[in-house]
N, CA, C and O atoms as a printed pandas DataFrame, in Angstrom:
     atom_number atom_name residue_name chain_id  residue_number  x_coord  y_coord  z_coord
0              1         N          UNK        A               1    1.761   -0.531  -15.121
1              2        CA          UNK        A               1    0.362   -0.339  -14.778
2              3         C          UNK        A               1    0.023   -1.196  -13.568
3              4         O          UNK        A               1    0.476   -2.340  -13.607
4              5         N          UNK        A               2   -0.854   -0.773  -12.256
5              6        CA          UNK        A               2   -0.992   -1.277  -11.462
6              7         C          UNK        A               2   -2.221   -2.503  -11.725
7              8         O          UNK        A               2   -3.195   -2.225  -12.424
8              9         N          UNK        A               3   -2.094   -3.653  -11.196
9             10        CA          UNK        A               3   -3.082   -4.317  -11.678
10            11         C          UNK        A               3   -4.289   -4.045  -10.477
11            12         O          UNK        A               3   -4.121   -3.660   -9.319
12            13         N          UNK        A               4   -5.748   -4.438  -11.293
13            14        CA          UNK        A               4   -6.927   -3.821  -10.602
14            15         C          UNK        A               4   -7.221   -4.427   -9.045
15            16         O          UNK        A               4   -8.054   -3.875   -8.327
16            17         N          UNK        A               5   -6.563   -5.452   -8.655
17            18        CA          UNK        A               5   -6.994   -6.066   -7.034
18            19         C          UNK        A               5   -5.337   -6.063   -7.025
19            20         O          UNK        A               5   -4.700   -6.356   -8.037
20            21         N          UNK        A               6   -4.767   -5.734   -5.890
21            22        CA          UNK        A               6   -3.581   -6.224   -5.523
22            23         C          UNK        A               6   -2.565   -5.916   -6.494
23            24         O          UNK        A               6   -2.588   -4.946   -7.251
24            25         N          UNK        A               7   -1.780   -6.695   -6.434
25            26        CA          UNK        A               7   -0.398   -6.715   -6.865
26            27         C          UNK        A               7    0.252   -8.067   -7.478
27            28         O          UNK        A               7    0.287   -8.971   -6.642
28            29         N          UNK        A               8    0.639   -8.320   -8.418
29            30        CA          UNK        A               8    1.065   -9.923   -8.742
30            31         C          UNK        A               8    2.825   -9.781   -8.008
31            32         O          UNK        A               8    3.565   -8.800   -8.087
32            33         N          UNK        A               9    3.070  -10.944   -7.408
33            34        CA          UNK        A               9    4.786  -10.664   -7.499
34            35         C          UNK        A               9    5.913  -10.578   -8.460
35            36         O          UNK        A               9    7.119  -10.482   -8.235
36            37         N          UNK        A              10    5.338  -10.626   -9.447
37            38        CA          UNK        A              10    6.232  -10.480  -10.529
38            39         C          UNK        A              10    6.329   -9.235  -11.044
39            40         O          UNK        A              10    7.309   -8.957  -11.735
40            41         N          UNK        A              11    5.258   -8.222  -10.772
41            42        CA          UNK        A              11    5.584   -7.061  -10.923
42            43         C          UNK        A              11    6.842   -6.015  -10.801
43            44         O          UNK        A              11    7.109   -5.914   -9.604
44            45         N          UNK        A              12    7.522   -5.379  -11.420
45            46        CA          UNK        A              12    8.971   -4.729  -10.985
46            47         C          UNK        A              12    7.920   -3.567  -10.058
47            48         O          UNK        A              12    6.740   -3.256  -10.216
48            49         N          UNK        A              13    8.812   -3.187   -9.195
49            50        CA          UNK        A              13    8.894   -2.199   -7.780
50            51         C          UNK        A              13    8.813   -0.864   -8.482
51            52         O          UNK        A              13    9.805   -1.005   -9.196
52            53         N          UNK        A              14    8.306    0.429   -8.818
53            54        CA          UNK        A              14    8.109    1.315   -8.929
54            55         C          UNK        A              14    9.556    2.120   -8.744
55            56         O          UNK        A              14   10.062    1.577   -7.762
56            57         N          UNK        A              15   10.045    2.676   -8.999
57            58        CA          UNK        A              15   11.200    3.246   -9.147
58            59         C          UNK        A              15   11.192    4.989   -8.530
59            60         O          UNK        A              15   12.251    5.467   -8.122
60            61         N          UNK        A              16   10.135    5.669   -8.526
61            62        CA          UNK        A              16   10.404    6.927   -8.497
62            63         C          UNK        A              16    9.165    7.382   -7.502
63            64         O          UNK        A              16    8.025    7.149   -7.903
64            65         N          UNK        A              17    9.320    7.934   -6.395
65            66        CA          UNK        A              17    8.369    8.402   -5.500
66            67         C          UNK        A              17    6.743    8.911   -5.894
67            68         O          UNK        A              17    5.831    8.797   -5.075
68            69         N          UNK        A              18    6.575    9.393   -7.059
69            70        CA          UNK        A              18    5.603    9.151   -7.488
70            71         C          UNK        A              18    4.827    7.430   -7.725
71            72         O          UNK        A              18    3.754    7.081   -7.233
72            73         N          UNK        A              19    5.490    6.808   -8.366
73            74        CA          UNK        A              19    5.083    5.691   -8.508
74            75         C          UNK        A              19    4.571    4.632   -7.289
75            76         O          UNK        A              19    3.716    3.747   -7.322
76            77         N          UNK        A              20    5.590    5.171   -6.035
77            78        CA          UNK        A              20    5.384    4.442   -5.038
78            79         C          UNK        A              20    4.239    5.303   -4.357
79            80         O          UNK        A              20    3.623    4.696   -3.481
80            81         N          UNK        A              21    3.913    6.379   -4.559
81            82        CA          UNK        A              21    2.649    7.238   -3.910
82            83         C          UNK        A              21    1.386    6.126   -4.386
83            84         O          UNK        A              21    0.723    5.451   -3.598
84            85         N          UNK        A              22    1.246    6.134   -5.925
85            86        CA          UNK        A              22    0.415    5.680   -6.783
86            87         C          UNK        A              22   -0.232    3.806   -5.907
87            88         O          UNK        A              22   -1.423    3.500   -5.863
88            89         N          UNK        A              23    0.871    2.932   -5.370
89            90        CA          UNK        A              23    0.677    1.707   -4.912
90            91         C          UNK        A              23    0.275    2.463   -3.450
91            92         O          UNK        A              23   -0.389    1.609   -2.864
92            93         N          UNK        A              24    0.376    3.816   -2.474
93            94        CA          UNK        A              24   -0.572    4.109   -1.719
94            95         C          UNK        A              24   -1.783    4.155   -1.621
95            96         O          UNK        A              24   -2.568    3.773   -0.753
96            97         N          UNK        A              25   -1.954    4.927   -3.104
97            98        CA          UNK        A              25   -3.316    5.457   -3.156
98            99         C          UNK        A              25   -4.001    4.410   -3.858
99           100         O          UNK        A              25   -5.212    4.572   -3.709
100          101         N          UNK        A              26   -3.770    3.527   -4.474
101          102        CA          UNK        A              26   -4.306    1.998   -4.443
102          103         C          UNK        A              26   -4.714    1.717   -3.276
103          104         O          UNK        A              26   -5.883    1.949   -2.967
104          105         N          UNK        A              27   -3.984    1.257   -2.553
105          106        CA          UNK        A              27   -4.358    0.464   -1.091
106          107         C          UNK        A              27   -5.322    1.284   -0.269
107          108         O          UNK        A              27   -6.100    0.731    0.508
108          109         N          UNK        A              28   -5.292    2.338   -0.395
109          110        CA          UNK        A              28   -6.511    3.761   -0.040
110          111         C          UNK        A              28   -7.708    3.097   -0.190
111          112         O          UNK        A              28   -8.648    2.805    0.548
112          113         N          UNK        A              29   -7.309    2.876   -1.780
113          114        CA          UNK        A              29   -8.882    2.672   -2.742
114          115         C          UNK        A              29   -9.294    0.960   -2.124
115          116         O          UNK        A              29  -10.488    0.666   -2.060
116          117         N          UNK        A              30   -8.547    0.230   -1.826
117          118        CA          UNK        A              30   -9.294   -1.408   -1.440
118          119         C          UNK        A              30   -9.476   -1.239   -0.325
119          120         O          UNK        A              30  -10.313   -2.086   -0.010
120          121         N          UNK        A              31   -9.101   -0.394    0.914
121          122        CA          UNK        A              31   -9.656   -0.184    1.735
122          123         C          UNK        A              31  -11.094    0.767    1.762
123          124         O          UNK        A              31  -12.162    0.420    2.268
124          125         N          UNK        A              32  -10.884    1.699    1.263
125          126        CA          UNK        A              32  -12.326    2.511    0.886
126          127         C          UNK        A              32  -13.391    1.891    0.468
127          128         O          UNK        A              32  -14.420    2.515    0.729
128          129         N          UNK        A              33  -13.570    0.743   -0.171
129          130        CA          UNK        A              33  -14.411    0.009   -1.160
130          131         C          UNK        A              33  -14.579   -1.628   -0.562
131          132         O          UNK        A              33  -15.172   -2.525   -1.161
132          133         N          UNK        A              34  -13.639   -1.800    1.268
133          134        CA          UNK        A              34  -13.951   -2.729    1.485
134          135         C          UNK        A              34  -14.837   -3.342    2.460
135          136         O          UNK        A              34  -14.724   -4.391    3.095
136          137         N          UNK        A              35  -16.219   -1.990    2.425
137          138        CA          UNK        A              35  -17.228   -2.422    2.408
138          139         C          UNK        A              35  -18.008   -3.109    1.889
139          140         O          UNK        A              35  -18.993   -3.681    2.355
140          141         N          UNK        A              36  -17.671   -3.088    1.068
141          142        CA          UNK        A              36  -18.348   -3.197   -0.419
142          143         C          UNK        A              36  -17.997   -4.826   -0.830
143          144         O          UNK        A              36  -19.038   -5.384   -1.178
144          145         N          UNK        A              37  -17.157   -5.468   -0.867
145          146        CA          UNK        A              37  -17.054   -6.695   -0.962
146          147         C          UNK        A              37  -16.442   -7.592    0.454
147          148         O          UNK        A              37  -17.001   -7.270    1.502
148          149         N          UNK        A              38  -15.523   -8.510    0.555
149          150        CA          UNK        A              38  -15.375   -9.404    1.840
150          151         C          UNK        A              38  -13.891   -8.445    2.172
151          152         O          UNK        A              38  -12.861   -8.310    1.511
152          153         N          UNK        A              39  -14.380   -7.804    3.674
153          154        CA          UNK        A              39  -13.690   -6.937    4.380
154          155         C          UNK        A              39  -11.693   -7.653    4.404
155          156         O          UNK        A              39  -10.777   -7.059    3.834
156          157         N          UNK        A              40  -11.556   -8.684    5.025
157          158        CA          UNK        A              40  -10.909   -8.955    5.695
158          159         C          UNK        A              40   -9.531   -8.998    3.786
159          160         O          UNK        A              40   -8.455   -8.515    3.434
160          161         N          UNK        A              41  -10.563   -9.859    3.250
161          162        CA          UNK        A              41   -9.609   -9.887    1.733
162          163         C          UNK        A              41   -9.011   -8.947    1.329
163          164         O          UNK        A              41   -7.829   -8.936    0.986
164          165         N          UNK        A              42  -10.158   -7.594    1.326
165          166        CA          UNK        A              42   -9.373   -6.282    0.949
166          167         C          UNK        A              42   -8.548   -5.997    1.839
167          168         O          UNK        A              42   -7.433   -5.670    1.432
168          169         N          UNK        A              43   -8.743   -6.012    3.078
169          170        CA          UNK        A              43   -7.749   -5.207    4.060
170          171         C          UNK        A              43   -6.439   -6.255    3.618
171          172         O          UNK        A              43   -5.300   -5.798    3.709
172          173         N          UNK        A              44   -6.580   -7.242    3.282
173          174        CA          UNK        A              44   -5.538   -8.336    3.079
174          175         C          UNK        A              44   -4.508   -7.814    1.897
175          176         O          UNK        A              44   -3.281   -7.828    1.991
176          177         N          UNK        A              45   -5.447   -7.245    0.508
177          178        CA          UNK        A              45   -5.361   -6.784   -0.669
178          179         C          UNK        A              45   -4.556   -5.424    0.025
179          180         O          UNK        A              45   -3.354   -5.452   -0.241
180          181         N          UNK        A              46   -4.784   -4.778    0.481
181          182        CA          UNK        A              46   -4.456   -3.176    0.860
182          183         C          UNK        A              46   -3.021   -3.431    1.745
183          184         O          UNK        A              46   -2.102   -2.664    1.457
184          185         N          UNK        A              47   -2.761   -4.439    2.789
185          186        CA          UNK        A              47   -1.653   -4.465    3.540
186          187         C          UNK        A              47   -0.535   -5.041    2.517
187          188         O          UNK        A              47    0.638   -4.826    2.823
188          189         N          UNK        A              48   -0.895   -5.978    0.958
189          190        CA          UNK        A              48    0.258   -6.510    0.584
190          191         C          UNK        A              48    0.561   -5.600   -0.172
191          192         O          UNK        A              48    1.785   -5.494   -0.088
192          193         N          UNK        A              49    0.135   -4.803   -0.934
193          194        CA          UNK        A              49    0.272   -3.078   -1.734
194          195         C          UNK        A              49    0.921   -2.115   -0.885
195          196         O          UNK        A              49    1.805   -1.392   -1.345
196          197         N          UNK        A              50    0.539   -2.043    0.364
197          198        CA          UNK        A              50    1.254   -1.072    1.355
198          199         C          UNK        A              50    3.264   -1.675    1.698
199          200         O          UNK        A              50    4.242   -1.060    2.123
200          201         N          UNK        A              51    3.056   -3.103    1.239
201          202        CA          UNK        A              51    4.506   -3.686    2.054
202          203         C          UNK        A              51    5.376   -3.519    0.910
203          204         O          UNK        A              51    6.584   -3.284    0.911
204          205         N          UNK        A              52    4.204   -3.749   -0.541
205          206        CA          UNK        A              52    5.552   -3.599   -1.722
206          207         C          UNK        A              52    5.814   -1.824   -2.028
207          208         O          UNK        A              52    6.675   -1.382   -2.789
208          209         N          UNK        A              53    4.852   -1.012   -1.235
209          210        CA          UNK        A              53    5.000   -0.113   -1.609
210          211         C          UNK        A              53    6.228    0.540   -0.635
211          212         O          UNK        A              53    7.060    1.387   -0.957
212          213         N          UNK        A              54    6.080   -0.034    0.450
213          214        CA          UNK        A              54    7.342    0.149    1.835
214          215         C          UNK        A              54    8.476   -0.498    1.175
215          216         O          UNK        A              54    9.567    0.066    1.269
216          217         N          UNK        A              55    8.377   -1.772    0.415
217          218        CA          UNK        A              55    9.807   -2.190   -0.292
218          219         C          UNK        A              55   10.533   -1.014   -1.703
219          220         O          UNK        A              55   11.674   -0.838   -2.130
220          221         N          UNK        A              56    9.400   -0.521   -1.994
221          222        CA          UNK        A              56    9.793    0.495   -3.198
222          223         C          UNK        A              56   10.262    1.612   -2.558
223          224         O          UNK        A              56   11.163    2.189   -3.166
224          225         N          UNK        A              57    9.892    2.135   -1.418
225          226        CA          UNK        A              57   10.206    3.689   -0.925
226          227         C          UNK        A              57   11.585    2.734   -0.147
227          228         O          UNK        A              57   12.423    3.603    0.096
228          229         N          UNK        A              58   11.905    1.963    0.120
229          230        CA          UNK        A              58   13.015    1.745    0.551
230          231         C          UNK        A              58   14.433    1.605   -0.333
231          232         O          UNK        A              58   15.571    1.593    0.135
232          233         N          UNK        A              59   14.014    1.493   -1.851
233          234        CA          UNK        A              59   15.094    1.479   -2.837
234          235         C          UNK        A              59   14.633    2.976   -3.476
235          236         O          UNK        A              59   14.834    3.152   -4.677
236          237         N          UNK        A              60   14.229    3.679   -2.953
237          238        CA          UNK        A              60   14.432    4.994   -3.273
238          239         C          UNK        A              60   15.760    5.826   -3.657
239          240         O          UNK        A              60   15.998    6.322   -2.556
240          241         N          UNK        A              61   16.470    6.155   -4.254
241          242        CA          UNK        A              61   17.427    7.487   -4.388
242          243         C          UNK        A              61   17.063    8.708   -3.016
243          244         O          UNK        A              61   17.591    8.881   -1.918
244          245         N          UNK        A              62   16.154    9.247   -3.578
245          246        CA          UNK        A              62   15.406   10.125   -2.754
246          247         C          UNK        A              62   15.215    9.930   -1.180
247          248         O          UNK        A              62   14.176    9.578   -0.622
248          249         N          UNK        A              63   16.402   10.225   -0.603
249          250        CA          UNK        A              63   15.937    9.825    1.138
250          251         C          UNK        A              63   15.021   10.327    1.672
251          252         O          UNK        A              63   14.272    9.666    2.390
252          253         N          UNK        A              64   14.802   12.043    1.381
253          254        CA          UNK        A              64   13.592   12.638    2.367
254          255         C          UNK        A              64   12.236   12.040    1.547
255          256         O          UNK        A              64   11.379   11.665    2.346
256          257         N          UNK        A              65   11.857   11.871    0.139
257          258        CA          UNK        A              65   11.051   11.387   -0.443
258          259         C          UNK        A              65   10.610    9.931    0.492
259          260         O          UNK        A              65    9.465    9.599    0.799
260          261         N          UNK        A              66   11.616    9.364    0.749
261          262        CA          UNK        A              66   11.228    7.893    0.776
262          263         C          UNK        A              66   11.091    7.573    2.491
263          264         O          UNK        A              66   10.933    6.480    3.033
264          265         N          UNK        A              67   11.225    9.062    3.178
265          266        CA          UNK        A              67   11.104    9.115    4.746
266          267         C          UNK        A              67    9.425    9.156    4.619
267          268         O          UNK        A              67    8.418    8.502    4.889
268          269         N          UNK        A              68    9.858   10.362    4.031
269          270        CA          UNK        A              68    7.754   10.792    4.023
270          271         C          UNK        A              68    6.943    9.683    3.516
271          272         O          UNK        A              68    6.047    9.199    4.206
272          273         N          UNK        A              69    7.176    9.324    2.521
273          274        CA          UNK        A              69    6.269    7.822    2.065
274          275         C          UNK        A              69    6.391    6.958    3.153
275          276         O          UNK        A              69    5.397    6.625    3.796
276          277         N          UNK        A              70    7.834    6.450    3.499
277          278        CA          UNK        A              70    7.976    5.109    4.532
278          279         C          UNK        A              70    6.613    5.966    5.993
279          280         O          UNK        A              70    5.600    5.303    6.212
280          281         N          UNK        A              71    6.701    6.630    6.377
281          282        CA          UNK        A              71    5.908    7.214    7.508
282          283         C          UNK        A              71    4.360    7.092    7.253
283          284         O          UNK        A              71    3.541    6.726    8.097
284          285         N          UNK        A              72    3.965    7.626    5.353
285          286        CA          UNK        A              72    2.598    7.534    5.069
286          287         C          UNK        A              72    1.686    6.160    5.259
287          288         O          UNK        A              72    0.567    5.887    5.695
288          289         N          UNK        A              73    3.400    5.083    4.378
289          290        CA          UNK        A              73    2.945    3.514    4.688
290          291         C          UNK        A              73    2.562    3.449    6.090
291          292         O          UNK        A              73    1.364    3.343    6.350
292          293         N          UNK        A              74    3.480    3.502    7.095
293          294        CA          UNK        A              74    3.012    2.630    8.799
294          295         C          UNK        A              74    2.023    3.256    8.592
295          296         O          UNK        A              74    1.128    2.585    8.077
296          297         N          UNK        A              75    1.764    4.424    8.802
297          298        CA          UNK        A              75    0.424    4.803    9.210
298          299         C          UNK        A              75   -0.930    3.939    8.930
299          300         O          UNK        A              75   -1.826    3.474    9.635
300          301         N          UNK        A              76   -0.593    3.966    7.411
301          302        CA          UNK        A              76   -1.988    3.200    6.694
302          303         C          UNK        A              76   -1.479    1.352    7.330
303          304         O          UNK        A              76   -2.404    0.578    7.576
304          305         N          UNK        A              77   -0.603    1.065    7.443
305          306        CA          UNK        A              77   -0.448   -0.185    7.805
306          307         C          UNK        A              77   -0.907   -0.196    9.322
307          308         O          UNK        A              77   -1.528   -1.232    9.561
308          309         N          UNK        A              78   -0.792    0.635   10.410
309          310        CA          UNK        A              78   -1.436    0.678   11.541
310          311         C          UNK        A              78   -2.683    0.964   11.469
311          312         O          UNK        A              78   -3.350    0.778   12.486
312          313         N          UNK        A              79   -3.274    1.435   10.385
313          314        CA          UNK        A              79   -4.943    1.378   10.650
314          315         C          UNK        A              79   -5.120    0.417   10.107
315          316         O          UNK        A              79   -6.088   -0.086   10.678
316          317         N          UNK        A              80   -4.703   -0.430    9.070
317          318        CA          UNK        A              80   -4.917   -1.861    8.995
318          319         C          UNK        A              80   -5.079   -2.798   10.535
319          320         O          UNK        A              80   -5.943   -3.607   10.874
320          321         N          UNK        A              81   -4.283   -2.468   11.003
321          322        CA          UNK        A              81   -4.270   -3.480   12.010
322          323         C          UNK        A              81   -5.247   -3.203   13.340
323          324         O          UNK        A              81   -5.447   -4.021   14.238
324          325         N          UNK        A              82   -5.788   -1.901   13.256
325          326        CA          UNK        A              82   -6.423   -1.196   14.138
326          327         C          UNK        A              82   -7.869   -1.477   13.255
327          328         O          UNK        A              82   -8.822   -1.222   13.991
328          329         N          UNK        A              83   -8.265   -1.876   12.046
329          330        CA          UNK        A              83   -9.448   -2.396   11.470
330          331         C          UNK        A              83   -9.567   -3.560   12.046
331          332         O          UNK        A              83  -10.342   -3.763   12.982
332          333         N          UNK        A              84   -8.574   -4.697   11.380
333          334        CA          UNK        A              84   -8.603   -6.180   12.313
334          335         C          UNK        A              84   -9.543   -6.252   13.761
335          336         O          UNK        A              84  -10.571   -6.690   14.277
336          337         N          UNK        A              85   -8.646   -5.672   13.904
337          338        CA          UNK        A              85   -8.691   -5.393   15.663
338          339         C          UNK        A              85  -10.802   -5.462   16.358
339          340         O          UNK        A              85  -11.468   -6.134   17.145
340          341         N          UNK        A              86  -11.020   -4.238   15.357
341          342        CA          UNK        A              86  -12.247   -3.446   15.507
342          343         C          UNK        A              86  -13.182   -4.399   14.995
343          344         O          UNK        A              86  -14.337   -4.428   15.419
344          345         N          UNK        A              87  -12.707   -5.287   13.993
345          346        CA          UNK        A              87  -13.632   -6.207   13.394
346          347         C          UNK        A              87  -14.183   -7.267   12.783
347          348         O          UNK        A              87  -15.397   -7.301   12.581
């Protein structure tokens, strides 16, 4: 189960391309909502979910699975940095 802010490190890595979608669409959600409380924390919250989620699509089985995810991560990790940037 994903925990509700972030990620603890002790958590095990998601195993199956679904699972690693799931730590996307997390980091979606603390960015979506980080209006809503102190910007910079969530985007903080959202980039360390996006890196374990880039470490999970990287122990993938699934190569084309874990191309398409690794590509979904930068993306969302470059608008992270393109938020910074802006604000």
């Amino acid at each position: 189960m994903l925990a509700l802010v972030g990620t603890t490190p002790d958590e095990t890595l998601p195993g199956d391309p679904q699972g690693v979608w799931r730590l996307v669409v997390r980091a979606d959600e603390l960015r979506k909502y980080a209006s809503n409380r102190d910007p910079a924390v969530a985007l903080a919250q959202a980039e360390e979910v996006l890196k374990r989620a880039a470490d999970a699509a990287a122990a993938l089985t699934d190569k084309a699975a874990a191309a398409g995810l690794t590509q979904q991560i930068r993306t969302r990790l470059s608008d992270i940095a393109k938020a910074r940037e802006e604000g």
